[in-house]
Structure formats: C-alpha cells, structure tokens
N, C-alpha and C positions, 0 to 999 in steps of 0.2 A: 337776557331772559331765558334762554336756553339752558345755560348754567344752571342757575340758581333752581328753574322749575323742575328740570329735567333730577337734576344730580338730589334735590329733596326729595322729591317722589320714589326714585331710587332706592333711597335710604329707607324709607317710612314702609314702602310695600316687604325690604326683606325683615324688616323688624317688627312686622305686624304679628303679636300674641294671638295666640290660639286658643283661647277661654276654654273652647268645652273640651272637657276630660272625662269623656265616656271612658270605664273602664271595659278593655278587653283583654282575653287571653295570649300572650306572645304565643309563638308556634316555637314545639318542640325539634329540632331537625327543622331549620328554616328553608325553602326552598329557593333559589336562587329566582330573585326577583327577572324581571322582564327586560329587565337594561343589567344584559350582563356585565360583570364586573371587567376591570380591566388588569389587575393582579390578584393572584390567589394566594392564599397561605396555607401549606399542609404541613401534617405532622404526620410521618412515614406518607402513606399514600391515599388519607383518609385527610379529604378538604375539611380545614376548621374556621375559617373567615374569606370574608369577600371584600374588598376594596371597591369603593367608589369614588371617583375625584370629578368636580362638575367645576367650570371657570370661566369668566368671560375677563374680554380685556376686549375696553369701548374707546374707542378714540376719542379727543376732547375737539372743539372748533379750533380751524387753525393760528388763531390768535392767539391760543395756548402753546403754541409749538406742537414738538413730537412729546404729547404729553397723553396717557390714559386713565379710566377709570376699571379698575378692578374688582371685581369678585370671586371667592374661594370657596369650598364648601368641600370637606374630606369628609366620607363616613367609612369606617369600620362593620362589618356587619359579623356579629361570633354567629355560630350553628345555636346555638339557644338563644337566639333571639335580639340580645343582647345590641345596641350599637354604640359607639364612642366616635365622635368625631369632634372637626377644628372649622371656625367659619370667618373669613374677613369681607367686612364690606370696606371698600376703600374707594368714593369716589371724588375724582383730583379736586383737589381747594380743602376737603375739610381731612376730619379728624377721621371718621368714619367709622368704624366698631371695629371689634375683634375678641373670640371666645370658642368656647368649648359647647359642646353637644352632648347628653348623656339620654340615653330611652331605651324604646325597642321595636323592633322590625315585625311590624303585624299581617299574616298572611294576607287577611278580609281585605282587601282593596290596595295591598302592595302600600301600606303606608310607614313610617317611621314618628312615634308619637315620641316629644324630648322635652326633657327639658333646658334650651338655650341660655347658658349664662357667657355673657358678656360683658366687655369694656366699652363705653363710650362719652367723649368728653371727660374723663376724668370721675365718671361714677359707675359702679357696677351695679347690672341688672342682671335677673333670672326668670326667663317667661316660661309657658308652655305654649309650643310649637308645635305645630304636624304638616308635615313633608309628604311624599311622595313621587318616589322615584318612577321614571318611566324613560322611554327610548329616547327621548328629546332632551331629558335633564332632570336635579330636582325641580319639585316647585314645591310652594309655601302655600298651606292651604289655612282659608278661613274658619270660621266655627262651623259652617254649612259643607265643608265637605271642595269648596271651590279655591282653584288654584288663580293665587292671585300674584305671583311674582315667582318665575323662571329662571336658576342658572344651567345651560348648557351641560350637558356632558362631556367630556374630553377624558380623552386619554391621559393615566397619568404623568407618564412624558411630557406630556404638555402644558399640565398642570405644575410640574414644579419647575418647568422653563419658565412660565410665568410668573410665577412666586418666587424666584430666582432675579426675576426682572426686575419684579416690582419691589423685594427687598434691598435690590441693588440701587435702587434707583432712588430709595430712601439714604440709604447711608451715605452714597456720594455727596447730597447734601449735607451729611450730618459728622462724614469725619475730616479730619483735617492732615492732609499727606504735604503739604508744601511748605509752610509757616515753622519753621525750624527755633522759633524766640524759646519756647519751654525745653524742645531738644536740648538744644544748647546749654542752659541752664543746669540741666538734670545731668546732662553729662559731663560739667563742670563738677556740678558738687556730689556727684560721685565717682570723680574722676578717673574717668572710662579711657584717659590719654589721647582722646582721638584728635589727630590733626585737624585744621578748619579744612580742607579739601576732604576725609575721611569723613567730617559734619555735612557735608553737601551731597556727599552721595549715600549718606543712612538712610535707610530704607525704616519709615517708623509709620503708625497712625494713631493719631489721637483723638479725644472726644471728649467735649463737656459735659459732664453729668453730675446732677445734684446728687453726691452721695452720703452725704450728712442730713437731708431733710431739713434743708436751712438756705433758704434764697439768699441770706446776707452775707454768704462766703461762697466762694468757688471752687471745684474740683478739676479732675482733667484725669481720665483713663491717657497714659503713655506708654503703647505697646511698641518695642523694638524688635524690630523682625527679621533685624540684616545680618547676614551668613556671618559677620565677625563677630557677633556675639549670644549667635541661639546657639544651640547644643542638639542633637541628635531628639532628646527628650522635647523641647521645644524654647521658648524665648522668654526673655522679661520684660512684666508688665507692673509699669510704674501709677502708682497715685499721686497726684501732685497737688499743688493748692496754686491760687490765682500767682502766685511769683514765683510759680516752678519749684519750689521744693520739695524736694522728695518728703512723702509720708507715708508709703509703704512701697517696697518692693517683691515681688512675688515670680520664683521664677518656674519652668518647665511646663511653658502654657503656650495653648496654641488656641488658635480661633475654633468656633464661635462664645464669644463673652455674651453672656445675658445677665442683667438683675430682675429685682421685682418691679411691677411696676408700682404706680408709686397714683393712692388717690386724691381726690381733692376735699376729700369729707375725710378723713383720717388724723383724729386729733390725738396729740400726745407722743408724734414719731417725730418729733424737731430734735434734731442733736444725734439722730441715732443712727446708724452707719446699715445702709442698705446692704446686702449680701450680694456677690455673686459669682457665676456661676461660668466656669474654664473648660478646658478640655484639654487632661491631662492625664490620658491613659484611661479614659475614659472621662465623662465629666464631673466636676467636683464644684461641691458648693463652702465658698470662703469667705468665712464670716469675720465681718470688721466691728475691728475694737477702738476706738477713739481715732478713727483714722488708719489703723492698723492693719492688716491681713496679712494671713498666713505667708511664710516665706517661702514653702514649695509647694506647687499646688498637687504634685501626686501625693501627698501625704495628706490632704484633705477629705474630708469624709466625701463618698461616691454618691450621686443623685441621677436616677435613670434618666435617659434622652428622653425617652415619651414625657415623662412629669415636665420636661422645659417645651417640648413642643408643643404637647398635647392639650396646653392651657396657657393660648396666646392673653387672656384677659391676665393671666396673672404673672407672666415672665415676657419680658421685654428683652427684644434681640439690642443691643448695643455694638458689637466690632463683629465684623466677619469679611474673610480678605475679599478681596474688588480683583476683579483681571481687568 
C-alpha cells in the first residue's frame, strides 16, 4: 500500500500543470533570490548566472533492499531574467519522467513561471508550471499561488553525488561486463589475435539497444576499453547484431555514449538508425547508415554537452564507465 499510494502521489503532485499564465514583466538585473545560490558564473568580475540544484533521495521499505526514490530539479538563473533548467522524477518501480525547464525568474513573489516539457512513459508532454524558490527548496505552485509539492535544496555537490548514484544504479542493471559470448565472437571476426586467457581478462561493456527502430532484430553497443587496444585518443565501440557480428566499427571514443530517445507514438522511424552521441575531443554526433557509423568519431560533426544534458526528455544516457 505504501508503494503504490505513496510513490503515485509523488508522481501526480510534481507533475501538477499550472494553468493560469498571468503575464508578468521578468526583472531586468535580477536580484538574487532568497535561497542563495550554490555556484556562480562570472564573466571577468561581473556575476551573469546563478545556479540552483534542489534533490531528494527517499528510501524505499525494507523489503525493497537498499533501494531509493529520487528527485532532481537544476535551474539556471541568467541576469535578464532568463531560466533553463533539467528535472527527473524517478520514483523506484516505475518509469518516472524526465525533462527540460525553459521561463523566467520574476521578482514579484520570487517565483520561476516555465514552461516543463518532459518524457514520460514513452510520450512527450509540455505544461505550464510555476515554482518557487525559497530557503527550504523549490516547490511547485498551483493556479492560486499555493505550494503543493517540495524538493529540498542541496548543494550542488550533493546533487550530482546523487545523480551520480542514481545514474549508476541504472546502468549496472543495464550493462553487461561478465557474459563475454558476443566478445568473443566480434573478436573472432575481426581477428584481434587475442589468446583465450587475453578474452578473460578484456576489459569491455556492452548494451542492448534497439538501434534500427525494429523490435524484430537485435543490436548490441560493444565498447572495448582495455589498455591493449584503446589509444591515447580513446577505444573502439562496436555495433553488432543478435549473433555478434560486427556492423559498424567506430574508433577514438570514450564514454559518455547517448542516443535519442526513442517514442511510442512515433510512426514511420522502423528501419531507421538512431544517431549517437561520443565523446571524442569533445562530443560528436554519429550518424547511422543502414547499420553503419562513422569510423572515427573525432572527425564527426561536434554537438555541445549542454544540448545532451540539458534536454534529458530528448537524449538518453546509454554507456558511461561504473567504478
């Protein structure tokens, strides 16, 4: 009962739209709100943005294990008024949301009027939302002005420990470091010479992902990471199909890998090769051709880090290394 009440409720109050859209004027030279920031940004010695990071991490009953529910909320705050931020609700069992924030920081009552587009369940939404920042955290205000669901403030230290956590804690379920059958295979038929005791101790991780937009066939991100065959530049990451065949190779790539995500109302993308997205001297977006991708990822066109982070509803984190 707990679960289910608790963790819907959760959900529904940070997701609650904020119909009325009084228009008001953003503040010119915004002044620092009341819940001072926790990093600043200047340019020579004249402050141009405020940082704010708000998070919780709830523990679940013990029958779940050492298992939590999370929330994240970044804002941005520019000197004209301006905000951009990132928000995940993730509480344990479901799917939970994940999205972008775009408005502006209004003197009159310290509030942040946005508009929230997100991911959730496989469909993308865009509401109007209004927040308010204060000493205790944001919260999520109704049409009247009233604050009906709270994340904490934190430092952001602490905030990306968390988000560190909780991303970690997804991928360990989702890649595969032991099961060496595709290894093998791929370094067979691109015969890498490595003895079978040299197979046992390769350092690799891999991951299934539908990169054709076609449930009836199977893919496999195979990132090789071991000192005997990355390079200073960085390693190679293999595409493969469900019998280990190599169908593209792409080298000088280092973690973190993301694609796009991928909806469930999206008709007419079956057969068509997701793109994604390395870090190779910066990050680079590699676009697939029947299966294909480019073969060095530095030579691929550059895509800034904020465009992958700064819009979880539309870029899905996929590889990134585990300590």
């Amino acid at each position: 009962m707990w679960s289910k009440a608790t963790l819907v409720i959760s959900v529904l109050l940070l997701l609650v739209s904020c119909k009325e859209n009084t228009k008001k004027e953003a503040v010119t030279g915004v002044p620092v709100p009341e819940a001072a920031p926790e990093t600043k940004t200047y340019s020579g010695e004249t402050q141009t943005s405020w940082d704010y990071c708000f998070a919780s991490r709830i523990a679940t009953p013990e029958e779940f294990g050492q298992t939590y529910s999370y929330q994240f909320v970044r804002l941005g705050v520019e000197m004209d008024g301006n905000v951009t931020g990132t928000m995940i609700s993730a509480p344990y069992g479901t799917d939970g949301s994940r999205g972008s924030i775009s408005g502006v920081y209004l003197e009159n009552g310290k509030r942040v009027e946005s508009t929230t587009t997100y991911l959730a369940e496989g469909e993308l939404f865009a509401e109007e939302r209004n927040y308010q920042i204060g000493d205790a955290g944001l919260s999520t205000l109704n049409s009247d002005g009233d604050a009906l669901f709270a994340v904490p403030k934190v430092t952001c230290e602490l905030y990306d420990q968390y988000l560190k956590e909780y991303r970690s804690g997804i991928l360990e379920k989702q890649l595969n470091t032991t099961d060496r059958t595709r290894l093998g295979a791929v370094a067979q038929e691109a015969q890498m010479g490595f003895s079978a005791a040299e197979l046992d101790s390769l350092r690799f991780m891999e991951r299934w992902i539908d990169l054709d937009n076609n449930y009836e066939t199977e893919e496999y991100l195979l990132f090789i990471m071991d000192p005997m065959v990355c390079g200073s530049g960085g390693c190679n990451l293999f595409v493969i199909d469900g019998e280990g065949k190599i169908l593209s190779k792409t080298t000088v790539v280092k973690m973190p890998v993301y694609t796009t995500t991928n909806l469930i109302d999206d008709p007419g993308k079956k057969d068509s090769w997701r793109t994604l997205y390395v870090w190779s001297r910066g990050f680079r977006e590699l676009t697939g051709q029947d299966g294909t991708y480019p073969a060095n990822a530095s030579m691929a066109p550059e895509i800034s880090e904020d465009t992958l982070t700064g819009h979880p509803e539309k870029y899905q984190l996929l590889m990134d290394y585990l300590e």
